[in-house]
C-alpha atoms as an extended CHARMM CRD file, in Angstrom:
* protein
*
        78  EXT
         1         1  UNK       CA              0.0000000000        0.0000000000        0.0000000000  PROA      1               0.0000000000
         2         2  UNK       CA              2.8510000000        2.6650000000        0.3780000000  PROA      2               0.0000000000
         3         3  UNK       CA              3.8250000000        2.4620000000       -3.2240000000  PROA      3               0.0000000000
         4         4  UNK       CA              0.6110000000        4.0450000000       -4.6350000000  PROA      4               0.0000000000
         5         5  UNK       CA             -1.9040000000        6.3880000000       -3.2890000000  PROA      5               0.0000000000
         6         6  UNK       CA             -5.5010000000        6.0540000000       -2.4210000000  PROA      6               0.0000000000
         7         7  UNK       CA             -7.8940000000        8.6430000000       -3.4930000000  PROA      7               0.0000000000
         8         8  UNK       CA            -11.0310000000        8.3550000000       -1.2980000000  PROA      8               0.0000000000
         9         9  UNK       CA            -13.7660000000       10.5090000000       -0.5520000000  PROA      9               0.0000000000
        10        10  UNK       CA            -13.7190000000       12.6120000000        2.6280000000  PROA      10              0.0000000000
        11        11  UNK       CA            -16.2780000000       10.8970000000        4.8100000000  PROA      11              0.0000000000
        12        12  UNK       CA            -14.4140000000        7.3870000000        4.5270000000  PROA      12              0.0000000000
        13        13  UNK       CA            -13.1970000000        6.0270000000        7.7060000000  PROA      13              0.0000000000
        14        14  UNK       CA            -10.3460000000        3.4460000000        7.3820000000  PROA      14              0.0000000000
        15        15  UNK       CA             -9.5970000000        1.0180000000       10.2290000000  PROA      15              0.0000000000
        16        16  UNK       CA             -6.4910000000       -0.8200000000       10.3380000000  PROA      16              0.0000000000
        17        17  UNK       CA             -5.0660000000       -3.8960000000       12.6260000000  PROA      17              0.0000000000
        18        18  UNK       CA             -2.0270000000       -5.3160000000       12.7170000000  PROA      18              0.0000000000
        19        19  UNK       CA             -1.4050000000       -8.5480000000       13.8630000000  PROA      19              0.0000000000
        20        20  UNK       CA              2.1450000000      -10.4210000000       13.9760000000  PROA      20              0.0000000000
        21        21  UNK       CA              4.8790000000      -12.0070000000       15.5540000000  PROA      21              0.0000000000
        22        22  UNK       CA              5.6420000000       -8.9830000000       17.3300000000  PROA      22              0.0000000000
        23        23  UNK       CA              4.3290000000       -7.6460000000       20.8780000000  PROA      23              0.0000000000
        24        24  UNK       CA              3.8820000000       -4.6460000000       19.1570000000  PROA      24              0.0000000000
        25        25  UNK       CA              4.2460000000       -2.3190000000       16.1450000000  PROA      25              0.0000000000
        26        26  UNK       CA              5.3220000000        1.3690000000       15.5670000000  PROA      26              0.0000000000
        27        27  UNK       CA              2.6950000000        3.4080000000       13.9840000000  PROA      27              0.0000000000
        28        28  UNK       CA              4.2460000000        7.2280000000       12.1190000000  PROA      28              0.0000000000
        29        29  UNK       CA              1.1180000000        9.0830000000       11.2080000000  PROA      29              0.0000000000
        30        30  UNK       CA              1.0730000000       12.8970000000       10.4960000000  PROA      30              0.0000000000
        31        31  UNK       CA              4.5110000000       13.1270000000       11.4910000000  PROA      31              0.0000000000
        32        32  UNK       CA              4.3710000000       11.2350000000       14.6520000000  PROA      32              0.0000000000
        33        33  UNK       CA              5.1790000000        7.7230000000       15.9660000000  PROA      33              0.0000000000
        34        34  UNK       CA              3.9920000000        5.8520000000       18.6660000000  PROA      34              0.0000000000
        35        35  UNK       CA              4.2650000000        2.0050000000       19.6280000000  PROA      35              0.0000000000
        36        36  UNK       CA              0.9080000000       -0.1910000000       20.0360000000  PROA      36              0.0000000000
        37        37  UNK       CA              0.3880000000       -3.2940000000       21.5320000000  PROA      37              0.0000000000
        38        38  UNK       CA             -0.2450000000       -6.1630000000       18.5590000000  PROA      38              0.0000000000
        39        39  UNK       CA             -3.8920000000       -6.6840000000       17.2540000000  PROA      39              0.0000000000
        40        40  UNK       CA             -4.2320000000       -3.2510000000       18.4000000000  PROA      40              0.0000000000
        41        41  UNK       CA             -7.5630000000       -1.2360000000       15.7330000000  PROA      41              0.0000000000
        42        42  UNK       CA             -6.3310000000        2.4440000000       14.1630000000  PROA      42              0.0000000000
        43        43  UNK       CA             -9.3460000000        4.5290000000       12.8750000000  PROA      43              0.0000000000
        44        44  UNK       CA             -8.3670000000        7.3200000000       10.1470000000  PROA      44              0.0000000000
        45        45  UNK       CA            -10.7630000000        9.5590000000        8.9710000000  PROA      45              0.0000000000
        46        46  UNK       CA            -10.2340000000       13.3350000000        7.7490000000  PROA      46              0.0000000000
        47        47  UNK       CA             -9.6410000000       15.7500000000       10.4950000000  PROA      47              0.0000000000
        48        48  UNK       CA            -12.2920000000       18.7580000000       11.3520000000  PROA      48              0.0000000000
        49        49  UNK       CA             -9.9910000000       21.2550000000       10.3990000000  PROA      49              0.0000000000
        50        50  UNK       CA             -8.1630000000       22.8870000000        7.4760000000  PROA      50              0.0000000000
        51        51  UNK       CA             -4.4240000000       23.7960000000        6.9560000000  PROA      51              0.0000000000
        52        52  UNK       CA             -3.5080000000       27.2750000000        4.7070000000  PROA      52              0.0000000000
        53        53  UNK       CA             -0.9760000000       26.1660000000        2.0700000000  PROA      53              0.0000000000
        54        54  UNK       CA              1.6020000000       28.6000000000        0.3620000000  PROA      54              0.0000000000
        55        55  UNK       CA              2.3230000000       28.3260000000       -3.4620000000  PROA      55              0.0000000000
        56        56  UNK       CA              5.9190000000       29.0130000000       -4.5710000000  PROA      56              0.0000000000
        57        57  UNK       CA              6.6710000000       30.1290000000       -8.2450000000  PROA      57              0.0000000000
        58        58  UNK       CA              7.9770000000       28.1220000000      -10.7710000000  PROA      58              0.0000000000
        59        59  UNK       CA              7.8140000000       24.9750000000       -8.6790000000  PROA      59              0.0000000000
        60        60  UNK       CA              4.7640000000       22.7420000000       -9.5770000000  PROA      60              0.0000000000
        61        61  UNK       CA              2.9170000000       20.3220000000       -6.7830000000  PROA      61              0.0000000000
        62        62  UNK       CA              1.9380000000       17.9300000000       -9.3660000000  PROA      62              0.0000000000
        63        63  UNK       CA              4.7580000000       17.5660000000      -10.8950000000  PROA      63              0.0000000000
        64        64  UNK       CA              6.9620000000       17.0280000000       -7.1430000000  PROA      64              0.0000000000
        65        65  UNK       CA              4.1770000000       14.2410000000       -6.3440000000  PROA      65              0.0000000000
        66        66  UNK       CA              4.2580000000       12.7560000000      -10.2120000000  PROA      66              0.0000000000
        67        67  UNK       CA              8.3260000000       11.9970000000       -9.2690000000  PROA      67              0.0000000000
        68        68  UNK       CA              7.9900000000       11.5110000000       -5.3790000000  PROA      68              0.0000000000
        69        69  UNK       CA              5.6060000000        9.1040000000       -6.2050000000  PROA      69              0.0000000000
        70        70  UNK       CA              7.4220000000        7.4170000000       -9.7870000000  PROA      70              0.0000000000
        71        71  UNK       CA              4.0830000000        7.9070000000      -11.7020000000  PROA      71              0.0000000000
        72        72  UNK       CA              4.3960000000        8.6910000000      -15.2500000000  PROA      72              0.0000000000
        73        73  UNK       CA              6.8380000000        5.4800000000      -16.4970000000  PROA      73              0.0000000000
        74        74  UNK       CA              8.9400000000        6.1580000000      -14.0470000000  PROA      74              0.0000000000
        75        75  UNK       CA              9.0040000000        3.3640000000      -11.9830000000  PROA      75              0.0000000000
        76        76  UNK       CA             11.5400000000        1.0510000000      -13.0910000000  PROA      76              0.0000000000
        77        77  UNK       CA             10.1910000000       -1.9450000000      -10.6810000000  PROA      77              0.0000000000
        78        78  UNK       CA              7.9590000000       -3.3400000000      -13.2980000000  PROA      78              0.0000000000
């Protein structure tokens, strides 16, 4: 699942449990990491609030996320 992205609309909630050979798991999400006991569920859903976003000249988003994310024939892997 980290290779492509998911498009989904904004009211989906996503739950998530990991289960292993582990005790536990480390879980980064929005830019924060935190260890869970195995089997343990992980709800995501969109958050309530809104972030403002600057826009720099000549540098275009889609074109960063088109190579951060090797669409476009650039992924070499197949």
């Amino acid at each position: 699942m980290n290779a492509r992205p998911l498009v989904i609309p904004d009211d989906t909630i996503i739950t998530v449990k990991v289960m292993g050979r582990e005790n536990e798991f480390l879980a980064s999400l929005d830019n924060r990491i935190a260890s869970y006991p195995d089997e343990t569920e992980i709800t995501l859903k969109k958050a309530d609030f809104t972030i403002d976003l600057i826009e720099l000249e000549h540098v275009s988003f889609i074109k960063t996320i088109r190579h951060k994310l090797l669409w476009g024939g650039e992924d070499k892997r197949n």
